[in-house]
C-alpha positions in Angstrom: 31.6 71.5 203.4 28.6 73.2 203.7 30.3 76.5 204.4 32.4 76.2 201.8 28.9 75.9 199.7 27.3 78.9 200.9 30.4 81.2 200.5 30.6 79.9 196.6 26.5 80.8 196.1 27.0 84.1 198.2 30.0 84.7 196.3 28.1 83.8 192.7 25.3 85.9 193.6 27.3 89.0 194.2 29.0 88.2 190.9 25.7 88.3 189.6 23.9 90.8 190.7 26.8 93.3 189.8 26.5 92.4 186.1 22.5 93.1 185.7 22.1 96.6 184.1 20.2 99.5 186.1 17.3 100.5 184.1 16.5 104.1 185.1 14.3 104.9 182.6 13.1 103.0 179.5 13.7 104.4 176.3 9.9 104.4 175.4 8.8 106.0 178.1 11.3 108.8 177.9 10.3 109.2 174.1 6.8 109.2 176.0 7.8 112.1 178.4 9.7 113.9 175.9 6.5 114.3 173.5 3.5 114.4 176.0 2.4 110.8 174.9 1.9 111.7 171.7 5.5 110.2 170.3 6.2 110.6 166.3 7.4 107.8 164.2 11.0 107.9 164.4 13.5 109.0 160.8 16.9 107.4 160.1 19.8 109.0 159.7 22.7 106.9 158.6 26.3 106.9 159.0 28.0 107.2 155.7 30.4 109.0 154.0 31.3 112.2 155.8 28.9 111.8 158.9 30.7 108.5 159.4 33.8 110.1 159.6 33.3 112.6 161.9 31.3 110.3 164.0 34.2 108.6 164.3 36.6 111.2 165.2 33.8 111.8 167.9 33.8 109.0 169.3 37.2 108.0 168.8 35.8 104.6 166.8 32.7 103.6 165.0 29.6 103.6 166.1 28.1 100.5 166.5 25.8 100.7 163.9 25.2 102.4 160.5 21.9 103.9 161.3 20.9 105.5 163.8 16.9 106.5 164.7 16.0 109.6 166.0 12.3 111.3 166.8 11.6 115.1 165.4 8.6 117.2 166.1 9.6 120.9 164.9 12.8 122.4 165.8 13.3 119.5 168.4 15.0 116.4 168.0 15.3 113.0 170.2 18.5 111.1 170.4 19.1 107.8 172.1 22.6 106.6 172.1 25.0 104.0 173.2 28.8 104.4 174.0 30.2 102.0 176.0 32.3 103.6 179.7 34.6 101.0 180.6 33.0 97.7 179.6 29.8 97.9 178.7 27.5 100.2 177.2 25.2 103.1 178.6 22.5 104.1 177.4 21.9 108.1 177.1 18.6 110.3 175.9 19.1 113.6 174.8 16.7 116.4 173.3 17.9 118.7 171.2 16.5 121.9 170.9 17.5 124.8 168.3 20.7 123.5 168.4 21.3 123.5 172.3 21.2 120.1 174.2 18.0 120.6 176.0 17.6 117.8 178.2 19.7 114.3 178.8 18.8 111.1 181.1 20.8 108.1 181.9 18.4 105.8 180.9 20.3 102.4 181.0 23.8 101.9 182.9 25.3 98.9 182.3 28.8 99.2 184.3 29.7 98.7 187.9 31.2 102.1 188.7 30.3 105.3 187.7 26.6 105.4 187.8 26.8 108.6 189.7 26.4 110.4 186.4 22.7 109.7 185.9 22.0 112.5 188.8 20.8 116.0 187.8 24.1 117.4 189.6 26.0 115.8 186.3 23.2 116.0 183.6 22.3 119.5 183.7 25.3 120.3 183.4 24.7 119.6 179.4 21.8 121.6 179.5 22.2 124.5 176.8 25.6 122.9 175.4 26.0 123.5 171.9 29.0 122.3 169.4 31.5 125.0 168.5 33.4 125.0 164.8 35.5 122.2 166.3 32.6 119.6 166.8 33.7 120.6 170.8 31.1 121.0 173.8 31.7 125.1 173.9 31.9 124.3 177.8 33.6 122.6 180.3 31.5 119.5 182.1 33.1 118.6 185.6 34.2 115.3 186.1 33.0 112.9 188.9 35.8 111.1 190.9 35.6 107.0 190.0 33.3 107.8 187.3 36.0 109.6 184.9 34.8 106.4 181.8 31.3 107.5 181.9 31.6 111.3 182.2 33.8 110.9 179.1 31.8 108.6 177.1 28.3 110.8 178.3 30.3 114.1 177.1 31.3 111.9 173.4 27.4 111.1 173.4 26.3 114.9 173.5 28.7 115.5 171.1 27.4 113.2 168.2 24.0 113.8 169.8 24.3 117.7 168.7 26.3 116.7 165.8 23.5 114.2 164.3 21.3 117.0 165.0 22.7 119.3 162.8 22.6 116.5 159.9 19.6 116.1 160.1 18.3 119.1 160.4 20.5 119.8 156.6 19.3 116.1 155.5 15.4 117.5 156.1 16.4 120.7 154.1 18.4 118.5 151.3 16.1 118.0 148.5 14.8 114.4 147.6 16.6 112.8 144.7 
């Protein structure tokens, strides 16, 4: 009986332990990092009309929510973004930079395979990615073998991360009604 018990509560605790979520990185302190400590107030960008759509095809659904916050200081913008790999979500930051992805972190992953793509072997791979006239990634980001949900939901993430970019960039150039 006893054994019985202990392979149930060794059994629950694997269970368990597998759901939890690896934090790599919080989000403030990246924001932190990103801006030397000295992190603006963050703008809104929201997900109607036309950015919704193309959002959308992006993804290949909706995002989760209608807004969506990013930080700017100059020609640099700060993205962080959920799409979920297999099951659950991950949690991505990118900086933008003059249009060009400039840096991206794994910051939470949430799923039980595929956490290989937090490593700088997959990341910088993104580094200097830009969208071409197709809202693509103009090039080709290698796969990891058993991690083929995440890679593709990190590569939809840099897409609407450079896409948002661009909108708001045009919404900061838009006049005020």
């Amino acid at each position: 009986m006893s054994l019985k018990l202990l392979l149930s509560l060794l059994l629950y605790l694997i269970c368990t332990a597998s759901l939890t979520a690896a934090v790599y990185q919080e989000p403030e302190t990246f924001l932190s990092e990103v801006f030397a400590g000295d992190v603006p107030d963050p703008n809104i960008i929201w997900l109607t009309g036309e950015r919704k759509k193309v959002s959308s095809e992006i993804l290949g659904h909706r995002y989760s929510s209608l807004r969506i916050r990013y930080w700017q200081r100059d020609n640099r913008t700060t993205w962080i973004l959920e799409e979920v790999g297999k099951d659950l979500p991950i949690t991505v930051g990118f900086v933008i930079e003059d249009g060009n992805i400039n840096q991206t972190r794994v910051l939470i992953f949430r799923e039980s395979r595929g956490w290989e793509i937090r490593h700088p072997f997959f990341t910088d791979q993104f580094v200097q990615a830009r969208l071409d006239e197709q809202q693509q990634l103009d090039r080709t980001i290698d796969g990891i073998s058993g991690a083929t949900l995440s890679v593709r939901a990190m590569k939809k993430l840099a897409r609407l991360s450079l896409y948002l970019d661009q909108q708001a960039r045009l919404q900061d150039v838009a006049p005020t009604p």
